[in-house]
N, C-alpha and C positions, 0 to 999 in steps of 0.2 A: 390643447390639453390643459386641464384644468392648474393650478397651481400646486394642490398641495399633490395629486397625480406626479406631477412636474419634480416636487421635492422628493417624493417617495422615491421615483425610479433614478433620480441622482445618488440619494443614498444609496440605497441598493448598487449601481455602478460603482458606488465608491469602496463598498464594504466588501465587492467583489474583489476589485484592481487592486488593493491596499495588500491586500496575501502575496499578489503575484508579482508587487514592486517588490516587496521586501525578498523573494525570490530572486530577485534579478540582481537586488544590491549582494546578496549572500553569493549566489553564482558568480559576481563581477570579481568580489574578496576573493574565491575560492580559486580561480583562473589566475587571478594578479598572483595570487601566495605561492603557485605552482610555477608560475615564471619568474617572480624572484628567488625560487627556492633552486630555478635551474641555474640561473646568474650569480648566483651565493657560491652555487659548487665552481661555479668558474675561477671567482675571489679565492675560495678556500682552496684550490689547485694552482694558487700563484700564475694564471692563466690573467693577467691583468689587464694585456693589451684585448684579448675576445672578449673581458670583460666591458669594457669600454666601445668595442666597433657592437655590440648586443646593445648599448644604452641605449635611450628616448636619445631624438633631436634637441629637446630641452636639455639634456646633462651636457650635450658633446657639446653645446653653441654657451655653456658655461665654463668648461673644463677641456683646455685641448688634451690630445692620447699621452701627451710626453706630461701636463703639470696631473694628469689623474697616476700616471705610473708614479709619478714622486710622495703625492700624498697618499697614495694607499698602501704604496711599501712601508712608509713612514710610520703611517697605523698598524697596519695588519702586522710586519714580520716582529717587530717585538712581541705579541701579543705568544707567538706560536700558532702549533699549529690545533684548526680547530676542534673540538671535541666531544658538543653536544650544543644543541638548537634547537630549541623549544618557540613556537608560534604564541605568544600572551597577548598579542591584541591586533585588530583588523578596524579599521575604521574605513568607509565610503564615503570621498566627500567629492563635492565639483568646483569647491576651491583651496584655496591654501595661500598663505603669505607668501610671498615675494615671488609668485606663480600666475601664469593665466589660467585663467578659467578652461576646466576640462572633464575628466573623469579621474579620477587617483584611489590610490587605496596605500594607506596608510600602514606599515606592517610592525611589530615589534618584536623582536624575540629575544629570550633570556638566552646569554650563549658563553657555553665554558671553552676557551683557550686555555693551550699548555702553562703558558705566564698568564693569566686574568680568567680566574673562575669565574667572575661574576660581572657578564659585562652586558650589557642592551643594546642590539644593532636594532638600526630602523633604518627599513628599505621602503622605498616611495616608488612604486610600480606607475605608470599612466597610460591612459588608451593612447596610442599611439603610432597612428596611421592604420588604424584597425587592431593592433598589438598592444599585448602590454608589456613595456619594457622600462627599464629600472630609469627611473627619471631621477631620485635621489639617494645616497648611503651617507650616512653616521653613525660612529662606536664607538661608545663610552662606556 
């Protein structure tokens, strides 16, 4: 096959695949935000210890069942209880700091408690063992 043959029909495969990665990353967001949104309602049901047997092997080989029951009552129960949960940002990435290399999806939401109208949780969702499960939480 000729060269520029050669260039044309790479192009062409690439201007094809390019719609249907960005498909896959959007579909991978969309799967991560509905399994951390079921893990959320876990949290928000003072459900902390199913919270924690549902995480990635990554959170639990960070955080035994007993120091996660201490820092998310610590967090969560002053905050109250909570009230509204708005999704503001999704990011795909396959890495991340102080993380191996994987699949992740990066979540943000704007989220009003009884005590703290205005707070930003971010849940870190990862492929995980075929699953997405909550590999990281922080609320501020």
């Amino acid at each position: 096959m000729k060269t520029m043959q050669k260039t044309a029909l790479i192009l062409l495969l690439t201007l094809t695949l390019l719609p249907i990665l960005g498909l896959a990353s959007e579909q991978k967001k969309s799967i991560a935000a509905q399994e951390a949104g079921k893990w959320l309602a876990l949290v928000d049901g003072l459900q902390y210890q199913e919270s924690w047997n549902r995480a990635a092997i990554l959170f639990k080989q960070q955080v035994t069942a007993r120091q996660w029951l201490q820092a998310i009552t610590a967090a969560r129960n002053p905050m109250g209880n909570m009230l509204s949960r708005q999704l503001i940002k999704a990011s795909y990435a396959t890495s991340l700091p102080g993380a191996p290399d994987g699949e992740y999806v990066v979540l943000q939401f704007k989220t009003s408690f009884k005590n703290k109208q205005n707070a930003i949780e971010t849940v870190t969702p990862m492929l995980d063992r075929g699953q997405w499960r909550v590999s990281g939480y922080y609320v501020r």
